[in-house]
C-alpha positions as CSV (number, residue, x, y, z in Angstrom):
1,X,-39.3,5.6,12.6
2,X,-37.7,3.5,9.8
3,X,-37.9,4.1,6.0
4,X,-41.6,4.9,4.9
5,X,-42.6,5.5,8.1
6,X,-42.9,2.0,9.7
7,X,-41.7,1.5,13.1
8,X,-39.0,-0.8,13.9
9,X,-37.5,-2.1,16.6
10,X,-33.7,-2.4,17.2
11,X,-32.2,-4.8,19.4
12,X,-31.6,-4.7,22.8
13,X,-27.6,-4.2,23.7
14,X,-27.8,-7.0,25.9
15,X,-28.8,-9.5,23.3
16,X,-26.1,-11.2,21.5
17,X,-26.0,-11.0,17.5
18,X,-27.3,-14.1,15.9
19,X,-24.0,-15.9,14.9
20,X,-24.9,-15.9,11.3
21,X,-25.0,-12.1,11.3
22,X,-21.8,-12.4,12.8
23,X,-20.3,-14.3,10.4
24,X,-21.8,-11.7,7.4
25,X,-19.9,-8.8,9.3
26,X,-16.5,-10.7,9.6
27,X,-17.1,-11.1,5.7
28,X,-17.4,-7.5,5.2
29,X,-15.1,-6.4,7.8
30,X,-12.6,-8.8,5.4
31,X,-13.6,-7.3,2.4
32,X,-13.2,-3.9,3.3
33,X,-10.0,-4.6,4.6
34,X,-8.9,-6.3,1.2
35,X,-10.2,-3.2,-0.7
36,X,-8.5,-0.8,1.6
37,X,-5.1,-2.8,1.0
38,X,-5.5,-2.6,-2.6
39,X,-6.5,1.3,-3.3
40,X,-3.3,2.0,-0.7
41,X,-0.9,-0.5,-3.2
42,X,-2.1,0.9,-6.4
43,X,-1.7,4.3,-5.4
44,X,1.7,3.5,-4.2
45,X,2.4,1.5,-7.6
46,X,0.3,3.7,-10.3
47,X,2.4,7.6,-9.0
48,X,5.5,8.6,-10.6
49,X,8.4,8.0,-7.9
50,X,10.2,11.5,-10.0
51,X,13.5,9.4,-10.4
52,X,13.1,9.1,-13.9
């Protein structure tokens, strides 16, 4: 059962993703990816190294 109690089907494993949801989850898979980068970078950037 899905949210509020209505049933919902999920897709069978043998049918292929629709391209245009394929294209929305390399989007997010880029995204993320971006994000990731730039928490790692500032983390490295914003702590004190302790040289000085």
């Amino acid at each position: 059962m899905g949210v509020n109690g209505d049933a919902r089907t999920e897709p069978s494993v043998s049918e292929p993703m629709p391209r245009a949801d394929l294209d929305v989850l390399d989007e997010i898979q880029r995204r993320v990816l971006w994000l990731a980068t730039r928490i790692v970078d500032a983390a490295n950037h914003d702590r004190s190294t302790g040289d000085g």
